[in-house]
Structures are given as C-alpha cells and as structure tokens.
C-alpha positions as a printed NumPy array, in Angstrom:
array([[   4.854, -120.664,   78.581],
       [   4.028, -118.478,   81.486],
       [   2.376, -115.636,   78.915],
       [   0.314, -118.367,   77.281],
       [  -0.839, -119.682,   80.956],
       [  -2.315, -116.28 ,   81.967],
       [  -3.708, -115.472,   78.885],
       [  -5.68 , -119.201,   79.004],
       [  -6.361, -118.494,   82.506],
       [  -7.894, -115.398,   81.583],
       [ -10.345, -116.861,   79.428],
       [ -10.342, -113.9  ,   76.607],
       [  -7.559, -112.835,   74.504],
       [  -6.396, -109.202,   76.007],
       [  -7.826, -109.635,   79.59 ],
       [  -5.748, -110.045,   82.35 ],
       [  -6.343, -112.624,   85.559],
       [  -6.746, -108.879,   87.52 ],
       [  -9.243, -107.656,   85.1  ],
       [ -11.444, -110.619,   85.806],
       [ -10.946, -110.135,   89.197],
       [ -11.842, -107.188,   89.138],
       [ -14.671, -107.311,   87.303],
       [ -15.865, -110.444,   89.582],
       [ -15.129, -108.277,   92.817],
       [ -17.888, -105.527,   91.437],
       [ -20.025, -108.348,   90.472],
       [ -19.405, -109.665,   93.985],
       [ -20.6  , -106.515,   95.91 ],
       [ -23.274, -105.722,   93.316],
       [ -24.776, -109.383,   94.462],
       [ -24.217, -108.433,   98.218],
       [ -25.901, -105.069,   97.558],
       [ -28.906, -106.102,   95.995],
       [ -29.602, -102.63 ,   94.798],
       [ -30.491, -101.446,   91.285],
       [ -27.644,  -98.901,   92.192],
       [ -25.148, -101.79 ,   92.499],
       [ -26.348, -103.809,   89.318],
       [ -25.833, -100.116,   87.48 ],
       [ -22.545,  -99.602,   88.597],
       [ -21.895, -103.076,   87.369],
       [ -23.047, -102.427,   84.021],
       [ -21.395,  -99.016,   83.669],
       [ -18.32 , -100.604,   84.095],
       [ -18.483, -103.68 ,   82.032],
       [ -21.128, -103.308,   79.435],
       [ -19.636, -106.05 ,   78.082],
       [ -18.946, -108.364,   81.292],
       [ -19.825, -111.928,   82.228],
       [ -22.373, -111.325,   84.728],
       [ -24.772, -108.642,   81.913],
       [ -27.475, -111.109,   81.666],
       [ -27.949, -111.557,   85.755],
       [ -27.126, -107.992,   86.106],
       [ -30.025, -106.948,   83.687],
       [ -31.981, -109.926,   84.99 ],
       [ -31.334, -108.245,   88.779],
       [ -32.785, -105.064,   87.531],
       [ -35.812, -106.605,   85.987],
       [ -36.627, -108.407,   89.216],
       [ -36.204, -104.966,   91.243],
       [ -38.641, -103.213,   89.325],
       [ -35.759, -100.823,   87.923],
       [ -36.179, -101.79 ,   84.708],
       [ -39.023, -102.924,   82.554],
       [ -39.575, -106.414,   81.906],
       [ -39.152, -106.097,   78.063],
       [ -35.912, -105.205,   79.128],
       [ -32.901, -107.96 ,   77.239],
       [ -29.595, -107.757,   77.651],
       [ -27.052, -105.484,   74.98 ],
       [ -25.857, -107.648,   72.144],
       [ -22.292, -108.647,   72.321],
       [ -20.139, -106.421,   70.936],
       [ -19.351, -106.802,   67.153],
       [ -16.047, -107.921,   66.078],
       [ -14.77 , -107.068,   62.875],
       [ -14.005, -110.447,   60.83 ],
       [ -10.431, -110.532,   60.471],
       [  -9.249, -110.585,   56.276],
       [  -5.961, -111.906,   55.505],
       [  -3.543, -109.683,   53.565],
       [  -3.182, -110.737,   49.676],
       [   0.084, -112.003,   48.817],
       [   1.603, -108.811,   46.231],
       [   1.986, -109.43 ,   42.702],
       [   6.035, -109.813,   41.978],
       [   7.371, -108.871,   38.579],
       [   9.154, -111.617,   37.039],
       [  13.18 , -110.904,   37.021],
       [  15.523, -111.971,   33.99 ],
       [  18.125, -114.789,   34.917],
       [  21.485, -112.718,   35.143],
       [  24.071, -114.787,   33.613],
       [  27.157, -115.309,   35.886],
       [  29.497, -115.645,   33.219]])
C-alpha cells in the first residue's frame, strides 16, 4: 500500500516524491534568479519537466530567446503491444488404462 502511495504521490509512474522535489527546488531558484542562466540550467536538467513551458516562456520574456521560440514536444512513448498468445499443438488423449 505504501509503494502504491508514493508512486500516486509522485504523479508519474517511475518518479520518486525526491525527484519532484528536486526538480521543484531548481525550478524554485530558477524563479528566484530570474536569469536566462537559471531558466537554462532548469531546462538542461529536465527537458522534460513540469515547469518547460514557464521556463521557455521566462526566456522569451528576457530577450534570451526569440519569440518564435515554443516549448520541446513531449517526449514520445512507444505504444505498448500485447504479446500474442503462442499457437499450442494439439496433444492425443493418453489412455490410463
């Protein structure tokens, strides 16, 4: 019960309650900062994170990027097939006489 707690409180399957707070702590100073540096660190680190769109939005506002500028596509998961059942050869009956 525990496991499934953390892994709902984590919000994505595979991320831990540190990872988000990590990544929130970066986004946290990046904020603070203010600085294209900051927003850039961000994004080096999770070019995948929550906070892209503001981060890239940040940058825009800054001047550090252009204004065409849009935010990387999320990244592409591979649809998940199920495996076939395998064909079974029929067996004779064995008499147990």
């Amino acid at each position: 019960m525990r496991a499934f707690l953390m892994v709902l409180l984590a919000g994505a399957p595979g991320r831990t309650v540190a990872a988000d707070r990590a990544e929130t702590e970066v986004w946290s100073q990046a904020m603070t900062s203010n600085s294209p540096e900051a927003y850039f660190l961000y994004l080096s680190r999770y070019p995948t994170g929550e906070f892209v769109e503001l981060a890239v939005a940040a940058l825009i506002r800054l001047g550090a990027l252009g204004s065409q500028v849009t935010a990387p596509p999320p990244a592409a998961v591979a649809p998940v097939v199920p495996a076939l059942p395998q064909p079974v050869e029929p067996v004779e009956p064995v008499d147990p006489y």
